[in-house]
C-alpha positions in Angstrom: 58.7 36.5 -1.0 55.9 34.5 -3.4 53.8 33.5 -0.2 51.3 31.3 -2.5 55.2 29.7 -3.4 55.4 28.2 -0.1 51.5 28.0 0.5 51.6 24.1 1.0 48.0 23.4 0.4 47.4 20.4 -1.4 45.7 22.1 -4.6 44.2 19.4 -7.2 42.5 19.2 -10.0 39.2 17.3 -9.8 39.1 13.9 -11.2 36.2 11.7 -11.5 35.4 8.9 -8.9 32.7 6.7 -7.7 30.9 8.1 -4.2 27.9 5.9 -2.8 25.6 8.6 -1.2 24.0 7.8 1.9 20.1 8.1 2.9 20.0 10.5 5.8 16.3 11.9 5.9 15.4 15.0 8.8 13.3 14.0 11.6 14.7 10.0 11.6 17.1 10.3 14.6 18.1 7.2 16.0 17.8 6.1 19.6 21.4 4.9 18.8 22.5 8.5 18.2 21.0 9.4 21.0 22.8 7.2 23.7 25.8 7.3 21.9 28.2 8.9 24.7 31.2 10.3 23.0 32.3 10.6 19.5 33.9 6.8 18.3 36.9 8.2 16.5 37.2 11.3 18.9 36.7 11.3 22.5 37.7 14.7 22.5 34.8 16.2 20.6 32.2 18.4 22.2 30.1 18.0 19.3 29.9 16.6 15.8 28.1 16.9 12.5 26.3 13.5 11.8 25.5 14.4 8.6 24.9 17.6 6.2 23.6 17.6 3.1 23.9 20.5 0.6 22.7 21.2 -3.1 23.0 24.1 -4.9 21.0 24.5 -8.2 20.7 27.2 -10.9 16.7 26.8 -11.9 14.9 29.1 -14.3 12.4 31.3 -12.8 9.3 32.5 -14.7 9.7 35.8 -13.4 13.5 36.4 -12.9 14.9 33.9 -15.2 18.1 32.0 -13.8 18.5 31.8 -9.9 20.2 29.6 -7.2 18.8 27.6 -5.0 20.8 26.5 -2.1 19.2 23.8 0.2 21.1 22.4 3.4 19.9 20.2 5.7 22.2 19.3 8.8 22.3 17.0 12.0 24.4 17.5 14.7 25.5 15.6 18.2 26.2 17.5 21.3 28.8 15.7 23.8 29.3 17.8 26.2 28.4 21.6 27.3 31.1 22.9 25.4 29.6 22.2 22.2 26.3 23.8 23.0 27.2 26.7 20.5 26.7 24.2 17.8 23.1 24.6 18.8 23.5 28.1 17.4 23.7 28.5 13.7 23.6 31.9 11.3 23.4 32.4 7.8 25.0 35.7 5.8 22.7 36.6 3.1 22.9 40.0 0.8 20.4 42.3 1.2 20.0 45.5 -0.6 18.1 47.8 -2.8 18.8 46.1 -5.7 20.1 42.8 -4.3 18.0 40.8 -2.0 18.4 37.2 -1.2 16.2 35.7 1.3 17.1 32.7 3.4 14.4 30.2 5.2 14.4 27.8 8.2 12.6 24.6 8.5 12.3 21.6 10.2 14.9 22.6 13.1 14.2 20.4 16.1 15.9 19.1 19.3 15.8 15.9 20.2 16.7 14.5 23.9 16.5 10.8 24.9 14.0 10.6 27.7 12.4 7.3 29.2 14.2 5.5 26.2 12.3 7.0 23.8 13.7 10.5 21.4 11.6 13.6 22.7 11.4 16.3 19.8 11.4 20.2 20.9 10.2 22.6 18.0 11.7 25.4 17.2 9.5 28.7 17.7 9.5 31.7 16.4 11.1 33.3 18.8 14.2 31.6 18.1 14.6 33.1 15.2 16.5 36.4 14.4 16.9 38.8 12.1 20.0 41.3 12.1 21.5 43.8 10.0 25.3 43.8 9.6 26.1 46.1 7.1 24.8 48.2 4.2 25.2 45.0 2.0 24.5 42.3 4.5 22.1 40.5 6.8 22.7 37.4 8.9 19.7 35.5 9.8 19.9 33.0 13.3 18.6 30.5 14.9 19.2 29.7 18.8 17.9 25.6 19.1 15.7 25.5 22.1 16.4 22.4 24.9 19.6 21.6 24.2 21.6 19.5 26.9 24.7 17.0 27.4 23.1 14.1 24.5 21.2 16.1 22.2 20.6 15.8 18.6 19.9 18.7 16.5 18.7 19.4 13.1 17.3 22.2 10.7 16.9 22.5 7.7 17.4 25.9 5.6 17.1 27.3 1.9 18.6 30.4 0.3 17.5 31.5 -2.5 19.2 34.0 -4.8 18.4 36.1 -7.8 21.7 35.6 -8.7 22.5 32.9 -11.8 26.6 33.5 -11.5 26.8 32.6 -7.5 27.5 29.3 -5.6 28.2 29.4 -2.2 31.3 27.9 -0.8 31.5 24.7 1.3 33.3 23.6 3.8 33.5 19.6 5.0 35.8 20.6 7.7 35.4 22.1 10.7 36.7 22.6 14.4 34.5 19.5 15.3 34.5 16.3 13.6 32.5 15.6 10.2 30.6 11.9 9.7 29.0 12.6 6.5 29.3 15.7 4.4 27.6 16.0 0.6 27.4 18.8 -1.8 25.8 18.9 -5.0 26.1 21.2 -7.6 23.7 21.5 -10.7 24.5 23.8 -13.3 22.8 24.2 -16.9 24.9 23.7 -19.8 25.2 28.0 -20.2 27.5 28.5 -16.8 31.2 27.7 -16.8 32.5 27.3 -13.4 36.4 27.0 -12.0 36.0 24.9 -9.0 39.1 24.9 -6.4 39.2 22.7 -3.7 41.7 23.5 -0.6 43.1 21.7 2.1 44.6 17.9 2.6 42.3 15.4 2.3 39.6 16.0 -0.4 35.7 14.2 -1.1 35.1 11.8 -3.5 33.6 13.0 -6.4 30.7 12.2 -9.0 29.6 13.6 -12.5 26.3 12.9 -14.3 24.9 14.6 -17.1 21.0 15.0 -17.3 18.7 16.1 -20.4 16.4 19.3 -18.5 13.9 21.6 -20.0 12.5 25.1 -19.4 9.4 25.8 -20.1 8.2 29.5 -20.8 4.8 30.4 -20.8 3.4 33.7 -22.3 0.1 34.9 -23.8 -0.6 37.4 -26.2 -4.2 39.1 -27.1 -5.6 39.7 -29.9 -8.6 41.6 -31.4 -11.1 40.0 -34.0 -11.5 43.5 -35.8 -14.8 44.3 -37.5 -17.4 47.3 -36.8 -17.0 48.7 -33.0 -13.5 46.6 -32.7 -14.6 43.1 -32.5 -14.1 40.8 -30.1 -11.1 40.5 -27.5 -9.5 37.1 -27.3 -6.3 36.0 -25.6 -4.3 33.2 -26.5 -1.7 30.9 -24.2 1.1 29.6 -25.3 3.7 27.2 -24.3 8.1 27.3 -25.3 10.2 24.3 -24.7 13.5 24.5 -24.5 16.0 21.4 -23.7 19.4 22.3 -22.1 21.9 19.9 -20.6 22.6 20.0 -16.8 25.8 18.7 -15.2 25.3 17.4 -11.7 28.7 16.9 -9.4 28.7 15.4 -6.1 31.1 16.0 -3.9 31.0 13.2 -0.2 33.1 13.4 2.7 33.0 10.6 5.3 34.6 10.4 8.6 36.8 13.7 7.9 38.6 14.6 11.7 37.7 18.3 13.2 40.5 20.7 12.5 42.7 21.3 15.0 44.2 24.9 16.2 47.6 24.7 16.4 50.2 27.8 17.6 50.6 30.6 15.2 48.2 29.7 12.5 46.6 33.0 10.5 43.0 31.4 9.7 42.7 27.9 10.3 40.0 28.1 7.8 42.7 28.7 5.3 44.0 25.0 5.8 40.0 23.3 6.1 38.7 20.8 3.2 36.5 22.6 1.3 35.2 23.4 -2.4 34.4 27.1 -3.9 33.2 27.9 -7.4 33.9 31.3 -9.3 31.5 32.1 -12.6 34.7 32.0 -15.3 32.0 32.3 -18.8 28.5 32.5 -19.9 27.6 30.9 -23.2 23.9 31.6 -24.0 22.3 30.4 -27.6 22.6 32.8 -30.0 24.5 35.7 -27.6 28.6 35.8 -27.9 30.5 33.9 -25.0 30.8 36.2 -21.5 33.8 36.1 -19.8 34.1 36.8 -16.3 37.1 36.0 -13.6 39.1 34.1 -15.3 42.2 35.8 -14.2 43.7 38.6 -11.5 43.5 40.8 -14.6 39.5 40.8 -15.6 39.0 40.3 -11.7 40.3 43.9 -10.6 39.5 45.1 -13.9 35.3 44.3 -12.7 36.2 46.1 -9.4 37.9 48.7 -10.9 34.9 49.6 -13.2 32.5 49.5 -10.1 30.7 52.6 -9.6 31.5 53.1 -5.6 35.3 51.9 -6.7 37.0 53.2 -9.5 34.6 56.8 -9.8 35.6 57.5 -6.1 39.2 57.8 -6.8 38.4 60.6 -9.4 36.4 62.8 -6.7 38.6 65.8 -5.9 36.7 68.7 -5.3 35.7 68.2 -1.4 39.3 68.3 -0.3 40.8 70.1 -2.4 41.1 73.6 -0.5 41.9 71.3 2.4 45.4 69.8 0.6 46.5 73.1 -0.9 46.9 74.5 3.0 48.2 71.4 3.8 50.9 70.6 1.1 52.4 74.0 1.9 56.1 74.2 2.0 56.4 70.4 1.3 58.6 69.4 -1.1 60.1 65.3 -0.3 57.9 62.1 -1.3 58.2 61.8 2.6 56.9 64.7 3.8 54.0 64.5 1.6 52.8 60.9 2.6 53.1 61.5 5.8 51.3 64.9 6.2 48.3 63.0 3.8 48.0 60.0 5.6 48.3 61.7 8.9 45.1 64.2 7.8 43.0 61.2 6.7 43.6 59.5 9.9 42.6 62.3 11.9 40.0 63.4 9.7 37.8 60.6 9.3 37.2 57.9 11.7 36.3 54.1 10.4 33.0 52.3 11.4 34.7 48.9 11.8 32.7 47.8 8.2 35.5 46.2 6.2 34.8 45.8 2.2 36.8 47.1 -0.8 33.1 48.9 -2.4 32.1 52.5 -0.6 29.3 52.4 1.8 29.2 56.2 2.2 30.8 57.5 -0.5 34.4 59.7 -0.2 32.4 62.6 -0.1 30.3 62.1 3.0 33.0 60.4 4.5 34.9 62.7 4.5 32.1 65.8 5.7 30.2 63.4 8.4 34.3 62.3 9.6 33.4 58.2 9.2 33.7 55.7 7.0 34.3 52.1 6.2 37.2 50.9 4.5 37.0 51.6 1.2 36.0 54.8 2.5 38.7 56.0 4.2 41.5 54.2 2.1 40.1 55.2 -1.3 40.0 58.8 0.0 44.0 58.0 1.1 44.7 57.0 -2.5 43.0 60.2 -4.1 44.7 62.3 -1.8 48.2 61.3 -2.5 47.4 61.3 -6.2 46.4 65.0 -6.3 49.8 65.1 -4.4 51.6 64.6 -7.3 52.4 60.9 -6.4 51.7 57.4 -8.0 49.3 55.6 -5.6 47.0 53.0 -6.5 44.9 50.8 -4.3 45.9 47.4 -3.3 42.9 44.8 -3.0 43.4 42.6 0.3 41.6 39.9 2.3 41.8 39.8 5.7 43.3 37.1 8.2 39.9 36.1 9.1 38.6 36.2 5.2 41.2 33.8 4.3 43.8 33.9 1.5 42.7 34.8 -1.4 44.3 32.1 -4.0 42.3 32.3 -6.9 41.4 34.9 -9.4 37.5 35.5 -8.3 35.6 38.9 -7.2 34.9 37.8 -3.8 38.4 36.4 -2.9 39.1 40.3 -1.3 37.3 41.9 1.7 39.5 44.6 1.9 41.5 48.0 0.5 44.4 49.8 1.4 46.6 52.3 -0.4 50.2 52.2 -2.1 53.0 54.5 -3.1 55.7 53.5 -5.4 58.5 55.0 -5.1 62.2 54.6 -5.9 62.9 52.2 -3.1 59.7 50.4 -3.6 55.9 50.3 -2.3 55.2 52.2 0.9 51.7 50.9 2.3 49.0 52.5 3.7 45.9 51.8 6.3 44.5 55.2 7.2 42.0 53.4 9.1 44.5 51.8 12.4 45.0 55.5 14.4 48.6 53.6 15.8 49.9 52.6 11.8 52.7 54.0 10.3 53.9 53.8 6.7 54.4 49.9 5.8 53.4 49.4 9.8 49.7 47.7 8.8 47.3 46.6 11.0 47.6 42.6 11.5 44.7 42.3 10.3 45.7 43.2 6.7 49.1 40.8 6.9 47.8 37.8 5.0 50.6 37.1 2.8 49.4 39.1 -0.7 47.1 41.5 -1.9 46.7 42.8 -5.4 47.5 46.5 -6.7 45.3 47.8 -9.2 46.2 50.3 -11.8 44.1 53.3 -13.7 45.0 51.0 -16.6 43.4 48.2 -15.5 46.4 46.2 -15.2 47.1 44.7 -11.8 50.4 43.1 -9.7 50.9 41.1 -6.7 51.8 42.7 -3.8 53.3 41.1 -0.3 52.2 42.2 2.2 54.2 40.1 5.1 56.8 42.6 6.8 60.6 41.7 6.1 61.9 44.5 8.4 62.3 43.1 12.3 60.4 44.5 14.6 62.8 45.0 18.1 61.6 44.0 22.1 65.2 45.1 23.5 64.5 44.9 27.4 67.0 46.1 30.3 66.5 44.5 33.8 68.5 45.1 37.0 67.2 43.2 40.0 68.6 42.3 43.2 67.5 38.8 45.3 67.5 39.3 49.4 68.0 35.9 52.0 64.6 35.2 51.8 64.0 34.9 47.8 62.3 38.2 47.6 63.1 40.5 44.1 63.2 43.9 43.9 64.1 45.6 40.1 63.8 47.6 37.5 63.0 46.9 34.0 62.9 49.1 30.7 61.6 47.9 27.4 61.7 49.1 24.3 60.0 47.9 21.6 59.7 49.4 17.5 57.3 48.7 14.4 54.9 46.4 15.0 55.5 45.4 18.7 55.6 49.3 19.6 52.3 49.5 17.8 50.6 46.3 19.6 51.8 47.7 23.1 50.3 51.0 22.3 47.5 49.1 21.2 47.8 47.7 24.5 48.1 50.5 27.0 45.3 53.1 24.9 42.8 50.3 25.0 42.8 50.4 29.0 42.9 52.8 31.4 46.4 52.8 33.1 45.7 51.2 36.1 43.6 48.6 34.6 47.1 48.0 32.2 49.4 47.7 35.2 47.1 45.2 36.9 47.1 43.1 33.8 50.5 43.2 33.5 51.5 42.1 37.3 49.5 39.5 37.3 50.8 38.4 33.4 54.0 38.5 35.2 53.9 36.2 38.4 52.2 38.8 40.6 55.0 41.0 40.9 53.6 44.5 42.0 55.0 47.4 39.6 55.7 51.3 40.9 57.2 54.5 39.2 55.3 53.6 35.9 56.7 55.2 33.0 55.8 55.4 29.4 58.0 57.2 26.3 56.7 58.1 23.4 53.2 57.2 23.2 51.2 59.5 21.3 54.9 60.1 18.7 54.1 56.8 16.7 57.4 56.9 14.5 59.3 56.7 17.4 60.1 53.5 19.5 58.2 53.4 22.7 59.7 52.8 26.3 58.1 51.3 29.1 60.0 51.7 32.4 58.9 50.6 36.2 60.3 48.8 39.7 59.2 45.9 40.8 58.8 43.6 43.3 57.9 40.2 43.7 57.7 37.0 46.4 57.3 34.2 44.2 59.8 34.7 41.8 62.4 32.2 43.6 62.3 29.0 45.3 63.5 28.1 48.5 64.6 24.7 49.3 67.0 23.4 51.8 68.7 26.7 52.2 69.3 27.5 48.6 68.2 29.9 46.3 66.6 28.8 42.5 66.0 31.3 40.2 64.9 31.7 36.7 67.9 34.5 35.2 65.1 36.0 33.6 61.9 36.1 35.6 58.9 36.7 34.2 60.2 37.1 30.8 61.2 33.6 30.7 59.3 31.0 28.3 58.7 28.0 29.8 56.2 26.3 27.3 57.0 25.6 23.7 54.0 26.5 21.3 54.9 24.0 18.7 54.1 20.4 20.6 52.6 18.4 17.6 54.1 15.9 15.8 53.3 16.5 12.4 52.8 20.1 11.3 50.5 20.5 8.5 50.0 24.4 8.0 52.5 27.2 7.7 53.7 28.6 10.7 53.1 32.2 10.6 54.7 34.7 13.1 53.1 37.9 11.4 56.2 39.9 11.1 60.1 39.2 11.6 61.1 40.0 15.2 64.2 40.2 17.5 64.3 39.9 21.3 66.9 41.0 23.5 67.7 40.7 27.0 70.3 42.4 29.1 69.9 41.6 32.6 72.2 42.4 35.9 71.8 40.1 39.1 73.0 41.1 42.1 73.2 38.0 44.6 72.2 38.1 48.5 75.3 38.4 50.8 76.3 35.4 52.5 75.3 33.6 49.3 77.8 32.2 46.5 77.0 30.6 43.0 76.7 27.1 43.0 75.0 26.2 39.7 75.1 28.3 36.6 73.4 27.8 32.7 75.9 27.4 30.7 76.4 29.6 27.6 74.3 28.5 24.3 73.7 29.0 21.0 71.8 27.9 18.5 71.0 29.0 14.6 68.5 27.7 12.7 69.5 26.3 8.5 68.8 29.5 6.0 69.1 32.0 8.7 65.2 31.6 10.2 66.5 32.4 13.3 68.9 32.5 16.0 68.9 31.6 19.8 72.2 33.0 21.9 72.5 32.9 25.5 75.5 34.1 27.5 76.2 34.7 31.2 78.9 35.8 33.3 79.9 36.2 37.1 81.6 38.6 38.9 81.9 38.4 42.7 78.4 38.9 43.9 76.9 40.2 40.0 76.0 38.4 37.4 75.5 39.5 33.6 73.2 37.9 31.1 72.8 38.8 27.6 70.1 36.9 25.4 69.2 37.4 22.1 65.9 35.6 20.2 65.7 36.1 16.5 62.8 34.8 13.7 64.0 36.2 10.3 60.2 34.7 8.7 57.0 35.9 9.4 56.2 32.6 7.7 57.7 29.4 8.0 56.8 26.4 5.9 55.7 23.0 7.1 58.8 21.4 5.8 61.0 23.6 8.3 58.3 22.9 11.2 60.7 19.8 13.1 63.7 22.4 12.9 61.8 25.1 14.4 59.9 22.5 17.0 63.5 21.5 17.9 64.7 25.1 18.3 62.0 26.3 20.5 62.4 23.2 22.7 66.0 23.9 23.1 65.8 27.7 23.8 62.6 26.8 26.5 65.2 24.3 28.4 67.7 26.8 28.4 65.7 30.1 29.3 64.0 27.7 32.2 67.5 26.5 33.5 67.8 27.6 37.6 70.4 29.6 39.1 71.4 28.1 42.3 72.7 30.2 45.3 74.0 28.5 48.3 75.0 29.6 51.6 78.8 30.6 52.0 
């Protein structure tokens, strides 16, 4: 599956059109804005952004030479107290040895309306943070100080980069509604940049073209000569040079907040916004530099980085190590598994993500942690001295966002491949519960990109096309009085055996059991058994009693029940009317049901579902409902099949329809009446 194929952004080229920019100036709220009750085109909002203002410019530094300089400046209305976060606002920066960007905040004040008139509340210093979040990267916060129902906030901050090759992206969407959003980009006439806008309705757009200048100052010394060496004297002197600089302007006015909506990956995936990757260079009198212009040069410049590509080639510190444990195994199999078992045992990961080493494979691997790249580039090594053909795959996560075009920062991400006869078998060495081609969820965002010792690279897909099985067995039996007493096994393979384990190890076992009684109508669960919890390539069973008091009603002597309890679903996730992202299910699944009733004595059937099925156009999926009687037993067998992980907008009404039907049926009473 070509998952960009059915990616139904609305991806356009950028044409010229006129945009009237507004004035918005920092520190000239309006009384207006501050009475104003609730958003005019939203009543739902908790906050808004009144306006925000970016510009990002390459300048020429005496010092450094070419850097960018990103200035935003933003105004936002709180409603109500759940937008107080919006009060809150951080900034990633990179910050390293030999890489240090520093960001700044200014002007950030909270306004409140008091006595008619706007009262202004400084930011101090002790609002400010600082904080480390990984080897490569800061975040620096500010917390807005006197912030109620009414307030307007606003700040002001700069970044400024010694980088001439980065512009950050920007977003005039988000999960609150947007009155005024502007970015401006202004690059000299040496940068070529691909701009790529994403999402369905766009900003206007202007382009101007301005004469600039750079002027370099430098001075030189000189000596007069003569007997005893003359005089010192130093002269000053003064370059011009004239460049062209392209200005773009991008305005967005009155753009709605994005909604969540039911299975959706990243919502930020499907959010109006604009990025810019460096594609060339073209510097007087040097030859043109290329840089991302496609997937190929992209993994090519990650290939060739020095805590990438070099990693793969370090052998030595587990070498003795593989000999003992390759012993005596011959099959493909065998192999990968005994590898990628080691590696997940050996060496735990530090929950930093990123496709570049923070450690190195080395010390990973002797101090038993890593990050990603890590652990995963150690995997890949491994399996090569194994005598197999791994390569690493470069992926962004669900919450990085697809990565649709080529650029260097599109990935977050690294795991390992083997190719075999049969095709890829894909590794994470980091997820204890994985199994080969079983990834962690966070990894299934539709593609990721192999890369070769060659330097060539290839799409991979990452979305599962295996099912992964729920088959549950329930016997219960219902007394005069509506009370249930059962027993139910489930069973569940791939990816829903590994999310229950995930489940069950991240609690202790009584903790679990509560959360699952009262996930399940306050039934209360005995004889608790698990199967196969610790043996990951086997399916896992759950098995327990129950018993429960509210899992019938009573009225006017009968009996209603739901045939399948607390595995019923009664709500169906897809309730809007237009659906304008993918709907994306993570993996392919199948659910089944096989469930004896045994009915109260003194009580007959009076109302039973009747039979159903339902199948979806190009086999997404499959509904089927049976049930029988016999005397005082009753046998139901339902099946629930998704053959997609991801479904695309233009199949959303037949899948809205679908789960509405399957809800009405699974929600349908069995009626027992008194003989």
């Amino acid at each position: 599956m070509n998952a960009i194929k059915i990616f139904c952004l609305a991806i356009v080229s950028l044409f010229i059109s006129e945009a009237n920019a507004q004035e918005f100036k920092l520190g000239k709220v309006s009384i207006a804005e501050l009475e104003q009750k609730i958003h005019p085109k939203d009543s739902s909002a908790a906050a808004a952004i009144l306006f925000k203002r970016g510009k990002a410019r390459i300048e020429y530094d005496q010092t450094d030479g070419f850097v960018t300089i990103t200035d935003v400046e933003t105004r936002i209305k709180i409603y109500k107290k759940e937008g107080y976060d919006w009060a809150n606002h951080e900034v990633l920066y990179i910050y390293n040895s030999e890489f240090r960007e520093k960001v700044i905040f200014s002007d950030a004040v909270t306004y409140n309306l008091v006595g008619g008139k706007a009262e202004a509340t400084k930011l101090k210093s002790d609002g400010i943070f600082d904080e480390v979040v990984s080897k490569y990267r800061s975040r620096k916060k500010i917390t807005m100080p006197n912030v109620k129902e009414g307030s307007v906030i606003e700040f002001k901050y700069t970044i400024k980069s010694p980088s001439d090759g980065m512009i950050r992206d920007w977003d005039f969407q988000t999960s609150i509604p947007v009155n005024y959003s502007e970015f401006a980009t202004y690059i000299p006439e040496y940068y070529v940049f691909s701009p790529r806008q994403k999402g369905y309705i766009f900003p206007k757009m202007t382009v101007e073209k301005n004469n600039k200048a750079i002027i370099i100052n430098s001075k030189e010394r000189y000596n007069s000569g003569g007997f005893g060496g003359g005089a010192v004297r130093t002269e000053f002197t003064q370059d011009k040079i004239d460049y062209l600089e392209t200005k773009t302007t991008y305005v967005a006015e009155d753009f709605p907040a994005m909604k969540e909506e039911a299975f959706v990956n990243n919502i930020d995936n499907y959010t109006s916004s604009i990025s810019h990757e460096l594609s060339m260079t073209k510097f007087p009198n040097r030859s043109m530099k290329p840089y991302s212009t496609d997937w190929n040069s992209v993994v090519k410049t990650i290939y060739d980085y020095e805590d990438f590509g070099p990693e793969l080639n370090k052998t030595g510190y587990f070498e003795e190590d593989l000999k003992k444990l390759l012993t005596g195994l011959n099959t493909p199999e065998e192999k990968i598994w005994a590898v990628f078992d080691h590696v997940k045992s050996s060496v735990k990961w530090n929950n930093y993500t990123g496709y570049s080493c923070d450690n190195g494979v080395r010390k990973a691997y002797k101090e038993k942690t890593g990050n990603i790249a890590d652990i995963n580039l150690m995997l890949t090594a491994m399996l090569r001295y194994s005598g197999l053909t791994a390569n690493p795959v470069l992926v962004s996560t669900r919450s990085n966002g697809i990565a649709l075009f080529p650029n260097r920062t599109a990935f977050n991400y690294v795991i390992a491949a083997v190719e075999t006869p049969n095709g890829y078998i894909l590794l994470d060495a980091s997820e204890k519960l994985s199994t080969p081609n079983i990834l962690p969820l966070r990894v299934l965002n539709w593609s990721g990109r192999l890369i070769r010792k060659d330097g060539t690279s290839e799409e991979i897909n990452l979305m599962p096309e295996k099912t992964s099985n729920d088959n549950v067995f329930m016997t219960y039996t219902i007394d005069a009085d509506g009370k249930v007493t059962g027993k139910a096994r489930r069973q569940s393979t791939d990816y829903n055996a590994m999310i229950t384990r995930d489940n069950i190890s991240s609690l202790k076992e009584e903790e679990y059991l509560e959360k699952l009684e009262n996930r399940n109508n306050k039934i209360e669960i005995s004889e608790y058994v698990k199967t196969n919890e610790k043996d990951i390539l086997l399916p896992i069973t759950e098995t327990y009693s129950f018993t429960g008091t509210n899992l019938c009603e009573l009225i006017g002597g009968k009996i209603y029940v739901s045939p399948m309890l607390f595995f019923t679903k009664d709500k169906n996730p897809f309730t809007q009317e237009v659906r304008e992202y993918p709907v994306d299910f993570s993996y392919p699944f199948v659910d089944k049901f096989n469930i004896t009733i045994k009915i109260p004595e003194g009580f007959v059937v009076e109302t039973l579902p009747a039979p159903a099925a339902i199948s979806m156009e190009d086999n997404l999926g499959t509904f089927k409902f049976n049930i029988a009687a016999s005397s005082n037993v009753l046998q139901l067998s339902i099946l629930h099949q998704i053959n997609e992980a991801i479904v695309s907008p233009e199949k959303y009404e037949m899948l809205k329809e679908y789960y509405k039907a399957m809800v009405a049926k699974e929600t349908e009473k069995i009626v027992l009446k008194r003989i």
